[in-house]
Structures are given as structure tokens and as C-alpha cells.
N, CA, C and O of each residue as an XYZ file, in Angstrom:
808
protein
N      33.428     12.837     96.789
C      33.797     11.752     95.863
C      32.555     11.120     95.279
O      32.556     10.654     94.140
N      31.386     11.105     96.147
C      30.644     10.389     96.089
C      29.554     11.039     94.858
O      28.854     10.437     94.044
N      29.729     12.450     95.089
C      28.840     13.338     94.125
C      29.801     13.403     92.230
O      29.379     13.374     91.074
N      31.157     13.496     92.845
C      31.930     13.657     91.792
C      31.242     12.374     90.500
O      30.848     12.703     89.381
N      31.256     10.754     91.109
C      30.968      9.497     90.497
C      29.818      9.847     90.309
O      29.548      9.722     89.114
N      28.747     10.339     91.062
C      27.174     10.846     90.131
C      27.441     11.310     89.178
O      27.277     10.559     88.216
N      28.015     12.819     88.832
C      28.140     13.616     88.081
C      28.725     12.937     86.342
O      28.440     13.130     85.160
N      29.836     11.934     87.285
C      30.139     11.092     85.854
C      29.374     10.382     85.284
O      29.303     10.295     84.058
N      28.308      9.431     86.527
C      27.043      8.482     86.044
C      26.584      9.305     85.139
O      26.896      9.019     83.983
N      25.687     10.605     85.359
C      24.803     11.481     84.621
C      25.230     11.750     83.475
O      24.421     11.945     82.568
N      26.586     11.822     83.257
C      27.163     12.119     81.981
C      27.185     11.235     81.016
O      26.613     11.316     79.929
N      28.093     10.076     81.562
C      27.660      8.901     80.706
C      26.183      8.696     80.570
O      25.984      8.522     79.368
N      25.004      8.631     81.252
C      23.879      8.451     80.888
C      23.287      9.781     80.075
O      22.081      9.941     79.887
N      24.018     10.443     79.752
C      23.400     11.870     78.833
C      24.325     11.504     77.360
O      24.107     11.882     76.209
N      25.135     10.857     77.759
C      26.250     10.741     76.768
C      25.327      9.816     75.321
O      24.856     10.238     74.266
N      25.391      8.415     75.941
C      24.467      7.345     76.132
C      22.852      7.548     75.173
O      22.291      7.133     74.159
N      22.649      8.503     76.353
C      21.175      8.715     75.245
C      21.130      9.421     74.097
O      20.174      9.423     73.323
N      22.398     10.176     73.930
C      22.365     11.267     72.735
C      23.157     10.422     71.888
O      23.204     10.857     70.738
N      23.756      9.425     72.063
C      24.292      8.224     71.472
C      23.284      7.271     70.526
O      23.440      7.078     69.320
N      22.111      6.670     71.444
C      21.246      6.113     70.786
C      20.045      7.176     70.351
O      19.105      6.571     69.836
N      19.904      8.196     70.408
C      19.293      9.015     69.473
C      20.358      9.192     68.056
O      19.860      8.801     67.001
N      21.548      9.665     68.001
C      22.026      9.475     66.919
C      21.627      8.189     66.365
O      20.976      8.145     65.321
N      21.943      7.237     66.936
C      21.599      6.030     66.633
C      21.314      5.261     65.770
O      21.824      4.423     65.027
N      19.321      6.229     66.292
C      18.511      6.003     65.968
C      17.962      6.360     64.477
O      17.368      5.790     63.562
N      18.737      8.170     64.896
C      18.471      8.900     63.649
C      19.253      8.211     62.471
O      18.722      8.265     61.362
N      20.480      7.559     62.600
C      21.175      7.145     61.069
C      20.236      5.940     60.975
O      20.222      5.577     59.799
N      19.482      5.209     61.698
C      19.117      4.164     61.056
C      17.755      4.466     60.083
O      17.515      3.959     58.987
N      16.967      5.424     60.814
C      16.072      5.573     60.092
C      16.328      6.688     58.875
O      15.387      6.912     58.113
N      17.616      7.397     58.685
C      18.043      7.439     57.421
C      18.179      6.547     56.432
O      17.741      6.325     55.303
N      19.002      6.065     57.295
C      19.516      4.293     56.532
C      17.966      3.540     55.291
O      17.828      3.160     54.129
N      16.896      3.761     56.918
C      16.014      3.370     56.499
C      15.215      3.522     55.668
O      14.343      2.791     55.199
N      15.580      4.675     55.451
C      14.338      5.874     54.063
C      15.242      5.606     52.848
O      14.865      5.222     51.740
N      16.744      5.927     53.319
C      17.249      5.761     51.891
C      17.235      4.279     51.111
O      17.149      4.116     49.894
N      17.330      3.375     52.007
C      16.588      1.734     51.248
C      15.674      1.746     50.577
O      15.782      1.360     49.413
N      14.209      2.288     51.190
C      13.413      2.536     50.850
C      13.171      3.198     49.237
O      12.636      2.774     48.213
N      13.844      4.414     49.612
C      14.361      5.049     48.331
C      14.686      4.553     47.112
O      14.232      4.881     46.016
N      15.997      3.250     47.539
C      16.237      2.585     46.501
C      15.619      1.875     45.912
O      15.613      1.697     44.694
N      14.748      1.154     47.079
C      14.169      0.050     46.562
C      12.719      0.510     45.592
O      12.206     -0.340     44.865
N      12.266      1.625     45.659
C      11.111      2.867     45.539
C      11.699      2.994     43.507
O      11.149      2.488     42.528
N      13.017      3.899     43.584
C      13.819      3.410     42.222
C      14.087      2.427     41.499
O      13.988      2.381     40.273
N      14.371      1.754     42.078
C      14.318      0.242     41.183
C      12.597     -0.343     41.027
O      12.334     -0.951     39.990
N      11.830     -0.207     41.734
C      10.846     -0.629     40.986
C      10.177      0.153     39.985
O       9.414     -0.225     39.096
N      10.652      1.493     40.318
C      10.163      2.373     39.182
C      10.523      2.188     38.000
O       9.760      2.331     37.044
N      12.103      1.739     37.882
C      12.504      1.431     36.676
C      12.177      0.307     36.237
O      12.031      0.258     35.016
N      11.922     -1.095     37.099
C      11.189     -2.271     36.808
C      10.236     -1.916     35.657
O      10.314     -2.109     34.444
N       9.318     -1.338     36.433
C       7.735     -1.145     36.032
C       7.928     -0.089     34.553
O       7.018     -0.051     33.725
N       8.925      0.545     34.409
C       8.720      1.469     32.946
C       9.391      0.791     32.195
O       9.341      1.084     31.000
N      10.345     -0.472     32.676
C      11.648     -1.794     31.563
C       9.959     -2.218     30.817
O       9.628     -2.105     29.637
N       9.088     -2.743     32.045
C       7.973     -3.511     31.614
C       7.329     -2.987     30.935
O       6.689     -3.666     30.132
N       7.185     -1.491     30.930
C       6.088     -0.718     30.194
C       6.414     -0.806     28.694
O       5.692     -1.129     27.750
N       7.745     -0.417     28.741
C       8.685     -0.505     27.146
C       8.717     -1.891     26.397
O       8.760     -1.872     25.167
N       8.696     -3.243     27.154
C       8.223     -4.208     26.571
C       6.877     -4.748     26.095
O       6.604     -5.579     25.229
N       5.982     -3.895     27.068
C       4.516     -3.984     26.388
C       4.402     -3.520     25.279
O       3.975     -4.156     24.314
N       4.890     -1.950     25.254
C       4.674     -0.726     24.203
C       5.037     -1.921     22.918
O       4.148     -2.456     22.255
N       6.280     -2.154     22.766
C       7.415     -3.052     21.680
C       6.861     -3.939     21.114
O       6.907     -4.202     19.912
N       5.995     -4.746     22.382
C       5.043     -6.224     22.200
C       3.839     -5.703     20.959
O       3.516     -6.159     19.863
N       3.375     -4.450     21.828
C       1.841     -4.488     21.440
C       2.087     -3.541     19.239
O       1.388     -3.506     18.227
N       3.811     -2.884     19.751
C       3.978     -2.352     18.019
C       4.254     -3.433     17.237
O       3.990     -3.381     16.036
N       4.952     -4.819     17.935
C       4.858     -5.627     16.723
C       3.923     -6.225     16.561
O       3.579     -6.228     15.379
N       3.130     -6.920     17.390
C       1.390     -7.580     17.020
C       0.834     -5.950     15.937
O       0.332     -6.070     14.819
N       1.077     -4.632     16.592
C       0.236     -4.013     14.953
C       0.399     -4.499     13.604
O      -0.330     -4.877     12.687
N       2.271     -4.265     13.945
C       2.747     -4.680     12.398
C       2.615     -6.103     11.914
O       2.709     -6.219     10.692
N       2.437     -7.099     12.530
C       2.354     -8.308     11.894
C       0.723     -8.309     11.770
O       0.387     -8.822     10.702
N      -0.328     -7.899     12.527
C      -1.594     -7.846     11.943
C      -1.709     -6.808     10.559
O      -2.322     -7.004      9.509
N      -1.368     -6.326     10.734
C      -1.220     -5.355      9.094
C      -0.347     -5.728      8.091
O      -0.608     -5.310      6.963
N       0.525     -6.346      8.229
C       1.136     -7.075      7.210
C       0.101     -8.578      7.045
O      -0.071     -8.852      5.857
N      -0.431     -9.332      7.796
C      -1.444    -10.423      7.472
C      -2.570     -9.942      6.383
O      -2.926    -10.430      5.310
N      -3.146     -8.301      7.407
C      -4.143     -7.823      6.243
C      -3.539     -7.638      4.860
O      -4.169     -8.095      3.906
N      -2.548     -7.103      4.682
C      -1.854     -6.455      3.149
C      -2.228     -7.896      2.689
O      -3.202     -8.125      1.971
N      -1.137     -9.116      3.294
C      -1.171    -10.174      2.542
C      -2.688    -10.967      2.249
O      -3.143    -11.048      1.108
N      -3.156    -11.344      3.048
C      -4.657    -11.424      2.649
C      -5.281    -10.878      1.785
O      -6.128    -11.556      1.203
N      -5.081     -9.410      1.380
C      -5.683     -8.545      0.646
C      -5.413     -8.750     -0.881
O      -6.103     -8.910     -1.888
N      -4.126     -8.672     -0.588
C      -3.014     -8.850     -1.811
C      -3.413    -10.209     -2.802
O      -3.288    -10.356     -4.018
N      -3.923    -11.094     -1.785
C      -4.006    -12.677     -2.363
C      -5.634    -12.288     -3.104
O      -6.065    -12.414     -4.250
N      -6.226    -11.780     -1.848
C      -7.732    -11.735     -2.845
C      -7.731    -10.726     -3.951
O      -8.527    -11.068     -4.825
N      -7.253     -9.854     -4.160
C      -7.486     -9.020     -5.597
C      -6.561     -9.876     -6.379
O      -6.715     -9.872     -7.600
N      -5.429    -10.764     -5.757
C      -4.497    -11.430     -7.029
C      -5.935    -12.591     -7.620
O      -6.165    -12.769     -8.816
N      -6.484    -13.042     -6.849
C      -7.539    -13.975     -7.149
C      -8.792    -13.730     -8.229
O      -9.351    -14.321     -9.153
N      -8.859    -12.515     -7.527
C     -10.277    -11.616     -8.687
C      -9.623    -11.044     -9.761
O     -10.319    -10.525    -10.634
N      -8.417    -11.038     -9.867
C      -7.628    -10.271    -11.017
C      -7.371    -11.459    -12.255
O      -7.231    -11.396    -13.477
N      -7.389    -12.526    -11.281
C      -7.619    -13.417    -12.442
C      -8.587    -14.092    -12.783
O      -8.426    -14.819    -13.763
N      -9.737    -14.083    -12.188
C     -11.102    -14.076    -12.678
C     -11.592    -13.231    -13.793
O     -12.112    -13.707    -14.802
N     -11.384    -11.742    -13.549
C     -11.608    -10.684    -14.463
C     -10.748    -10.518    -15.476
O     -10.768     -9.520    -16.195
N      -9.947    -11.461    -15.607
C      -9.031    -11.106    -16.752
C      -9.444    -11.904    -17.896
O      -9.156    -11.579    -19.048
N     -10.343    -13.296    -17.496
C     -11.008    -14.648    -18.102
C     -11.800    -13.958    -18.400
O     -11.837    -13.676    -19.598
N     -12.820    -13.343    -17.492
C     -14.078    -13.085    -18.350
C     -13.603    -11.520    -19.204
O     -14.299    -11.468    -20.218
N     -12.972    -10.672    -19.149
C     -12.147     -9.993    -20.161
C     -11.798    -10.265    -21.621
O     -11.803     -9.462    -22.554
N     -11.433    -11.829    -21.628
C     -11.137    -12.599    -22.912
C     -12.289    -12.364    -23.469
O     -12.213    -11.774    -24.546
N     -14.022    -12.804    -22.851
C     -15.106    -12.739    -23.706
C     -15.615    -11.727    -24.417
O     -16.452    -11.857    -25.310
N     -15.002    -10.434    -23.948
C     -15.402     -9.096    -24.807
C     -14.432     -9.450    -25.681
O     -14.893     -8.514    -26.333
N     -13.776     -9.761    -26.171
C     -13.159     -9.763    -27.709
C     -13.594    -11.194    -27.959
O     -12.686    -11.459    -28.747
N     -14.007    -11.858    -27.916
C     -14.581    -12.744    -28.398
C     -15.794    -12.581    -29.142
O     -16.156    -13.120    -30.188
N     -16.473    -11.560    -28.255
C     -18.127    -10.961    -28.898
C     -17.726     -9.732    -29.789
O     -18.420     -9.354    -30.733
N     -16.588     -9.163    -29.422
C     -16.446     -8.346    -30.519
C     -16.035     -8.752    -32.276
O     -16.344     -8.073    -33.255
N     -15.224    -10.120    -32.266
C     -14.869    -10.791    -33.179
C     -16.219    -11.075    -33.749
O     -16.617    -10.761    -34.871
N     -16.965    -11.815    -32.669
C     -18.498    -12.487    -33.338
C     -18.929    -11.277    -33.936
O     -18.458    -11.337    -35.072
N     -19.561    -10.199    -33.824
C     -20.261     -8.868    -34.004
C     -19.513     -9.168    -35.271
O     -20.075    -10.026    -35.951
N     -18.364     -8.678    -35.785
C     -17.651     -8.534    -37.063
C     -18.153     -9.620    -38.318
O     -18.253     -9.408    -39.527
N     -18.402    -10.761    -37.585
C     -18.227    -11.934    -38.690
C     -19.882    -12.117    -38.759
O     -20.363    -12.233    -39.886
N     -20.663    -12.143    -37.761
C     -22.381    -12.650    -37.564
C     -22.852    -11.481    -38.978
O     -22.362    -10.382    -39.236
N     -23.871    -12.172    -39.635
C     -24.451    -11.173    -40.544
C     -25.505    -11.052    -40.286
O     -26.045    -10.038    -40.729
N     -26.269    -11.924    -39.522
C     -27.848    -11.917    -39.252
C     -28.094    -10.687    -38.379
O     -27.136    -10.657    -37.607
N     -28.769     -9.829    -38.163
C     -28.910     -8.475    -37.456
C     -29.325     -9.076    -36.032
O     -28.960     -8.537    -34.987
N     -29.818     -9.799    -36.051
C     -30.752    -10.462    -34.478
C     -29.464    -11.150    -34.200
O     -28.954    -10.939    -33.100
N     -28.938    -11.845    -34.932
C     -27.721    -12.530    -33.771
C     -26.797    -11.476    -33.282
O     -26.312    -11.535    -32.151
N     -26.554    -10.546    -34.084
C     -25.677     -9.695    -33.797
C     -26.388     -8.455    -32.764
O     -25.671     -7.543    -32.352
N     -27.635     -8.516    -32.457
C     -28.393     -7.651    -31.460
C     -27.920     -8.714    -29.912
O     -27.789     -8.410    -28.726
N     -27.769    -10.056    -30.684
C     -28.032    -10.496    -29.369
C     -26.424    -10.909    -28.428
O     -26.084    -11.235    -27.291
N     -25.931    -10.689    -29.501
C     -24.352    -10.483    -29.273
C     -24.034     -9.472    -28.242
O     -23.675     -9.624    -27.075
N     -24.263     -8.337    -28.983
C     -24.487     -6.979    -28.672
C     -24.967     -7.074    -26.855
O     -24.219     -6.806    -25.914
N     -26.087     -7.429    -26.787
C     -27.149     -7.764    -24.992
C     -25.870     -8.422    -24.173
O     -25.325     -7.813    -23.253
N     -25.496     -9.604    -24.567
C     -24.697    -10.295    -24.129
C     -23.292     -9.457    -23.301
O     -22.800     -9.536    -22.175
N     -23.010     -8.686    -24.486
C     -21.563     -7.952    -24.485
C     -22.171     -7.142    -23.551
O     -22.020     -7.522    -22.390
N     -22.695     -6.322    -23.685
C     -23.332     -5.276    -22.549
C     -23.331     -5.614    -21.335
O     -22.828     -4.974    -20.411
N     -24.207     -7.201    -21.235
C     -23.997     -7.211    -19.669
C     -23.030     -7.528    -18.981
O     -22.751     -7.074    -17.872
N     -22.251     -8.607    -19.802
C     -20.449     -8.532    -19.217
C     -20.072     -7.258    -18.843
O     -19.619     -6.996    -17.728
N     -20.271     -6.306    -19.891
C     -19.676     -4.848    -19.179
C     -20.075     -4.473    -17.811
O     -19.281     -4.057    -16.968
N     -20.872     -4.577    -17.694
C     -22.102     -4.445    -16.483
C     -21.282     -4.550    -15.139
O     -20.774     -3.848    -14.265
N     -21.530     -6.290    -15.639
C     -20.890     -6.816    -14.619
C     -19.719     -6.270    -14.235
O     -19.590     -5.843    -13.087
N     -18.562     -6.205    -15.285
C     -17.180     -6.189    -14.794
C     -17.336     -4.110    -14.011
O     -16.665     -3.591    -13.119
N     -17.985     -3.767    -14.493
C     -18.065     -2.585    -13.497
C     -18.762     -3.201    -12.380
O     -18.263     -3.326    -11.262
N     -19.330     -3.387    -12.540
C     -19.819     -3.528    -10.901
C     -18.688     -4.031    -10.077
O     -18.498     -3.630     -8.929
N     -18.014     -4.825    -10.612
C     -16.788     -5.398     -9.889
C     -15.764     -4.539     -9.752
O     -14.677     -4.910     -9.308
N     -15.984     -3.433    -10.082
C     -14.855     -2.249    -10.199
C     -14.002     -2.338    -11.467
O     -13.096     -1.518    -11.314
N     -13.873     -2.940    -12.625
C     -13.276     -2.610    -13.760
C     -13.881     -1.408    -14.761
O     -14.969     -0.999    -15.166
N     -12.154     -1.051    -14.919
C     -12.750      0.278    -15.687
C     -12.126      0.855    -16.810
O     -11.124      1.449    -16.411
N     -12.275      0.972    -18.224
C     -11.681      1.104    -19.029
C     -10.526      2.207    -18.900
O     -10.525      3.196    -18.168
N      -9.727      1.858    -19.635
C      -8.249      2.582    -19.930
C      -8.555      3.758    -20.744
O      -8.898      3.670    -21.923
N      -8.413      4.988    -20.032
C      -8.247      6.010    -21.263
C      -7.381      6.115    -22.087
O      -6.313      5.895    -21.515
N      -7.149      6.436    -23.644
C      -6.151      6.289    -24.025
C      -6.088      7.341    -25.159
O      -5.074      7.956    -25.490
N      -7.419      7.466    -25.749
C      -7.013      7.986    -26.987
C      -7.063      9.797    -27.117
O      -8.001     10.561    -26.891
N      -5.710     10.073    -27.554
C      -5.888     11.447    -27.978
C      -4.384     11.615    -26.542
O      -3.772     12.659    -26.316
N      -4.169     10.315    -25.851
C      -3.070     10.928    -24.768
C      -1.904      9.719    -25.434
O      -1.988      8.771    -26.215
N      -0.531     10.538    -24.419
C       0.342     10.183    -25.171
C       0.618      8.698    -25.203
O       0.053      8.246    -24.207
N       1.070      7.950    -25.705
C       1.565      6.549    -25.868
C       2.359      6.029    -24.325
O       3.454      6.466    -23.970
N       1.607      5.101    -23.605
C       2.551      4.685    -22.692
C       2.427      3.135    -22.841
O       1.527      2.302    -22.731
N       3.521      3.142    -23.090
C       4.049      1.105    -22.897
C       4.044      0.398    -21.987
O       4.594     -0.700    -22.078
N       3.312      0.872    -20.614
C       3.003      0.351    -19.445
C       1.897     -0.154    -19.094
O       1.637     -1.001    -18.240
N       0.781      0.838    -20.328
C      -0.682      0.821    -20.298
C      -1.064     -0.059    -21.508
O      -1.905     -0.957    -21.467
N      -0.268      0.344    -22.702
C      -0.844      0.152    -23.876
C       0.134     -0.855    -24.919
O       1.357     -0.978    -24.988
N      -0.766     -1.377    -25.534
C       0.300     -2.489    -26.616
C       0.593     -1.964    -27.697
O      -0.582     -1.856    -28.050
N       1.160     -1.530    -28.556
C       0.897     -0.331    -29.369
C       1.293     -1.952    -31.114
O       1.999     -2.950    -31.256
N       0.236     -1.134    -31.967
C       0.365     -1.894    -32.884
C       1.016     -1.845    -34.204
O       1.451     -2.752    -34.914
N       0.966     -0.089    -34.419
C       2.027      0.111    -35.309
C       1.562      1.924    -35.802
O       0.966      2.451    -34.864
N       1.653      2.448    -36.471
C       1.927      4.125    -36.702
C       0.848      4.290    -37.888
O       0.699      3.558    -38.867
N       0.216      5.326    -37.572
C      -0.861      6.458    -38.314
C      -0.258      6.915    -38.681
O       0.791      7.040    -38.048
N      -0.373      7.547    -39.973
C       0.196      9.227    -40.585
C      -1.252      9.742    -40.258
O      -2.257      9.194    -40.711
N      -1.278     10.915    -39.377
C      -2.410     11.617    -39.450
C      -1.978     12.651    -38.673
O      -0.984     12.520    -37.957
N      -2.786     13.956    -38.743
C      -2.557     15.084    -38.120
C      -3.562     15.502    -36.878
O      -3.479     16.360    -35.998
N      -4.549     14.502    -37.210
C      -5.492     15.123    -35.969
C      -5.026     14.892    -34.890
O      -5.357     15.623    -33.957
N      -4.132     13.833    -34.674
C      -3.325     13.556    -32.933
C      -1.768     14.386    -33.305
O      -1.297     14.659    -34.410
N      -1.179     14.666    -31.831
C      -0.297     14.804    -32.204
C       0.648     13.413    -32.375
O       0.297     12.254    -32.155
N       2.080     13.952    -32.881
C       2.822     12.667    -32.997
C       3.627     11.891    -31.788
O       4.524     12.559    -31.274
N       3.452     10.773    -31.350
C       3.583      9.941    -30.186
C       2.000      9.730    -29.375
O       1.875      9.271    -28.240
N       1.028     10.123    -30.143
C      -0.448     10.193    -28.732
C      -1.196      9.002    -29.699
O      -1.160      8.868    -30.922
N      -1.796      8.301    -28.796
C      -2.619      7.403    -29.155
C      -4.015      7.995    -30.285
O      -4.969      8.685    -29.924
N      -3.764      7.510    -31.587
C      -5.191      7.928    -32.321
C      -5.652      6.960    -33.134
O      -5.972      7.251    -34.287
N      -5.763      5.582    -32.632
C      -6.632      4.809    -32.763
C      -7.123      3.498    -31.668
O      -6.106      3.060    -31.130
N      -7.839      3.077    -31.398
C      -7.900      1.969    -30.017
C      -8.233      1.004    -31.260
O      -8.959      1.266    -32.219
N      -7.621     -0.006    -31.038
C      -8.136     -1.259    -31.808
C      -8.904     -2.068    -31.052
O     -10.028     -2.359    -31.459
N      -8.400     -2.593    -29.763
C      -9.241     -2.934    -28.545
C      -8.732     -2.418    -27.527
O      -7.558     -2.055    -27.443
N     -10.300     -2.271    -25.908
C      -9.758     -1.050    -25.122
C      -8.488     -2.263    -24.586
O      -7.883     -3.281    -24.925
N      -8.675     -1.125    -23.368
C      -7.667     -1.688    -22.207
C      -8.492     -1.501    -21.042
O      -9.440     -0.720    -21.119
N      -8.226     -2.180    -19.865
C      -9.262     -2.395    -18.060
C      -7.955     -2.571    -17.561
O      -6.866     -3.073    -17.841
N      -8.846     -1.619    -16.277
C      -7.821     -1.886    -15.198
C      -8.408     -2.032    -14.226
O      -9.555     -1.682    -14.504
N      -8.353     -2.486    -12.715
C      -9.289     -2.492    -11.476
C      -8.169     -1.686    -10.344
O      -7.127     -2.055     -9.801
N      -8.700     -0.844    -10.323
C      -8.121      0.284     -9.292
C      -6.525      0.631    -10.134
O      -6.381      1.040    -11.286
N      -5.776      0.406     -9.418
C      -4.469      0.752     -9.924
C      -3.794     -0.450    -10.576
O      -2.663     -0.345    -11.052
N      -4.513     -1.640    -10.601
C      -4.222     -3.037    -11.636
C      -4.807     -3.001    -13.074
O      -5.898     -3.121    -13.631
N      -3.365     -2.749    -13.412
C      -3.678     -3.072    -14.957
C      -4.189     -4.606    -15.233
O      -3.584     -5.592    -14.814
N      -5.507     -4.660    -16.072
C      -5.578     -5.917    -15.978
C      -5.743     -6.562    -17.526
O      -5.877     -7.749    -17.821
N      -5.693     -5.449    -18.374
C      -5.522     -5.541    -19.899
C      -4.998     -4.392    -20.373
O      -5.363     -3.269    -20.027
N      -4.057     -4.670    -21.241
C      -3.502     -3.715    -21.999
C      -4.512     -3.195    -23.462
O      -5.078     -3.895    -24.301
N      -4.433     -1.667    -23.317
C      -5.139     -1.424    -24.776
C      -4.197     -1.161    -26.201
O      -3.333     -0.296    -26.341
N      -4.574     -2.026    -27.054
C      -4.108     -1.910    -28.276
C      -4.387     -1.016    -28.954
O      -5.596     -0.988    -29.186
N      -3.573      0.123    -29.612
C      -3.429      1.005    -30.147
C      -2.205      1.322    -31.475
O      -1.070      0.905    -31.707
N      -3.049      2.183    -32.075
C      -2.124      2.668    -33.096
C      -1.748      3.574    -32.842
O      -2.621      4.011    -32.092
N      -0.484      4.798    -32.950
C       0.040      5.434    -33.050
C       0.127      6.999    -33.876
O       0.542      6.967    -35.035
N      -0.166      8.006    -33.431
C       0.264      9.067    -34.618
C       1.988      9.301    -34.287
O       2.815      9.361    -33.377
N       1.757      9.401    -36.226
C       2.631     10.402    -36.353
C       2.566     11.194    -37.607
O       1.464     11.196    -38.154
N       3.442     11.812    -38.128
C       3.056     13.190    -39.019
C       3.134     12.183    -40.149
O       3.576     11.036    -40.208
N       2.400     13.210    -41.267
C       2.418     12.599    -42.257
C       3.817     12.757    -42.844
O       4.675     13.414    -42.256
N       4.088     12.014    -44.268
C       5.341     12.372    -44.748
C       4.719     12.741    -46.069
O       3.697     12.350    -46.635
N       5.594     13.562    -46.365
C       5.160     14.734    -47.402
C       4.955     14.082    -48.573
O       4.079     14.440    -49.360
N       5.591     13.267    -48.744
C       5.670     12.702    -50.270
C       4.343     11.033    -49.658
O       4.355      9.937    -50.219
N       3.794     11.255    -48.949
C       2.757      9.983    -48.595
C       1.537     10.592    -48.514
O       1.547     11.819    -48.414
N       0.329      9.936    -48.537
C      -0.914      9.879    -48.430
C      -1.212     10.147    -47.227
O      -0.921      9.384    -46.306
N      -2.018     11.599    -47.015
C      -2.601     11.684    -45.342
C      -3.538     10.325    -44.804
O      -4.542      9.866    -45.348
N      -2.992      9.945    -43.800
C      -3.954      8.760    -43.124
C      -3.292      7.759    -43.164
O      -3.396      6.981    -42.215
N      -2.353      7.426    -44.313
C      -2.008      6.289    -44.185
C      -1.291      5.356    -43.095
O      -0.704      6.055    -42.268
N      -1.179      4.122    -42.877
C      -0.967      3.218    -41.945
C       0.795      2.817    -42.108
O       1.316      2.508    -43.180
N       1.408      2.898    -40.982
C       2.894      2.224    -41.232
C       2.652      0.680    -41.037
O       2.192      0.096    -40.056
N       2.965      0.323    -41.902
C       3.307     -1.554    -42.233
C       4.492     -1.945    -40.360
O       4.641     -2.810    -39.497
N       4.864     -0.921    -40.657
C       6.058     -1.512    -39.318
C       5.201     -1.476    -37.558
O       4.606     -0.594    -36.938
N       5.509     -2.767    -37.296
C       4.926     -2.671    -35.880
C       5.713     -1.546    -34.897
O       6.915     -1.307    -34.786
N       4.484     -0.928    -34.200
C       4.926     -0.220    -32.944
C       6.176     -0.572    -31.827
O       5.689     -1.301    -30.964
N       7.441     -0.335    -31.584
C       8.008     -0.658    -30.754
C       7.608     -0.231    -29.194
O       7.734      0.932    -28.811
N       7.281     -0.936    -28.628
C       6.480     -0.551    -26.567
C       7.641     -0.266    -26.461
O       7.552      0.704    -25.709
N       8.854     -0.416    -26.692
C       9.948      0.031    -25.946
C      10.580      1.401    -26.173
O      11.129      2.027    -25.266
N      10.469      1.856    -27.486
C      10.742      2.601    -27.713
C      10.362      4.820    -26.668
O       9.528      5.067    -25.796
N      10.664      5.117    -26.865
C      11.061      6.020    -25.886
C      10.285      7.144    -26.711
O       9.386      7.873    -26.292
N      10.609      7.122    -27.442
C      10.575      8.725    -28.515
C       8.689      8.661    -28.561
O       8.057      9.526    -29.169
């Protein structure tokens, strides 16, 4: 009897220990897989955060580059109207040149006019090409129609005064006359009385 109640002790105590080894083993499953989770969630923490930096740091680009545009934008609007004032003075000296009869005033006209040019290149202004290409009403003020054959008909073949622009700013329009064919029963060269329409298409 006495061996029989050992035999059961031993069992329960084998029972027992393979009990708290299971135990043991689910806890430290338990334990890894917490771990695990908690291992995942900060991973995703840390890349939520990464995606709000990334987001942060694309809109500070775009609002520093939109400051530059606008900044930029303001200073050529600024020099565009500086250069458009001193622009006025080349037809001013060109008027004088026409009317001055004295040769020395008109040399000194002449110096004057030159170095405005000077200048306004240096500042980057740069005359409008125009003549001998076709008529555009975007570029040019058009003043009224040639009969002549040396251009064709619609192309600029006369500049009355140029036109400037600074980079892709138009900053004066050039006045121009117009070809078109002669008419048979008219005088080659002659001038149409009727002003140029800019709107016109043809």
C-alpha cells in the first residue's frame, strides 16, 4: 500500500513538473509574442512619423519655392517698370534727332541715346525682332499696310519704332507697318491710309 501511494506521489510530482514546464513554455510564448506586438506597433509608430516628416519637410519645399517665385516675380515686376520709364527716353531722343538741326546737338543726342542703350542691355533688355517676320499682335502694334513686294503679305516691312523685351517680358511693343501686295491699278510702295487692325487674324 505503502509503495502503491509512492508510486502515485511520483506521478503527481512528474505530472506537476511537466505541468509547470508547459507552463512555462506558453508563457514565454505569450511572452515573445507581446514582444512581437509591441516590436510592430512601434515599427509602424516610427514609419506614421517618418511619413509626417517626409509631408512636413515636402511642404516647407513648396512654400519656400513658391516665396522664391513670389519674391522673384515682385522684383522683375519692379525693374520692368523701371525699364519701361527709361524706354520712354529712346523715343524721346529719337523725336529730338528728327527736329535738332545743329549737327553737334544732334551728335550729342546721338552719345546720349547710345548709352541708354548700353545700359538697358546691360540690364538684360533686348530688342524685338521683327522685320521681314510675320505680324504678331502680341509683340507688335501694327500701324497700318505697305503695298510692297519685297516682304511677303502679313510680315512686318517697316519698324517705325523698335520693340524690348527682358527675357520673356515684353516690355515695349514694336510699331510697325505691314506688307501687303500691291494692287494693280495702285502705285508700288504705296502706304494704306487705314490703320492696322492687332486683332485681326489674316
Amino acid at each position: 500500500m505503502m509503495k502503491k501511494n509512492k508510486n502515485n506521489w511520483n506521478d503527481y510530482n512528474l505530472s506537476w513538473e511537466k505541468q509547470k514546464e508547459q507552463t512555462s513554455d506558453q508563457e514565454r510564448f505569450d511572452h515573445i509574442d507581446a514582444r512581437e506586438k509591441e516590436f510592430e506597433k512601434l515599427r509602424r509608430e516610427q514609419q506614421e512619423e517618418k511619413q509626417r516628416h517626409l509631408r512636413t519637410r515636402a511642404d516647407f519645399d513648396n512654400y519656400r519655392k513658391r516665396m522664391e517665385r513670389e519674391v522673384e516675380a515682385k522684383r522683375i515686376y519692379a525693374k520692368k517698370e523701371v525699364l519701361q520709364d527709361l524706354l520712354t527716353f529712346l523715343d524721346y531722343f529719337d523725336q529730338a534727332k528728327k527736329q535738332v538741326k545743329d549737327p553737334a546737338a544732334a551728335e550729342g543726342i546721338e552719345i546720349m541715346a547710345r548709352q541708354l542703350n548700353d545700359l538697358l542691355y546691360k540690364h538684360g533688355v533686348r530688342p524685338v525682332e521683327c522685320l521681314g517676320l510675320p505680324f504678331d499682335p502680341e509683340e507688335q502694334e501694327g500701324i497700318g499696310y505697305l503695298e510692297t513686294k519685297q516682304y511677303d503679305e502679313g510680315c512686318v516691312c517697316e519698324e517705325i519704332s523698335p520693340g524690348y523685351r527682358l527675357d520673356n517680358i515684353l516690355l515695349k511693343p514694336a510699331r510697325v507697318m505691314v506688307a501687303r501686295k500691291p494692287d494693280a491699278n495702285s502705285n508700288k510702295g504705296s502706304r494704306g491710309n487705314d490703320d492696322y487692325d492687332s486683332n485681326n487674324d489674316n
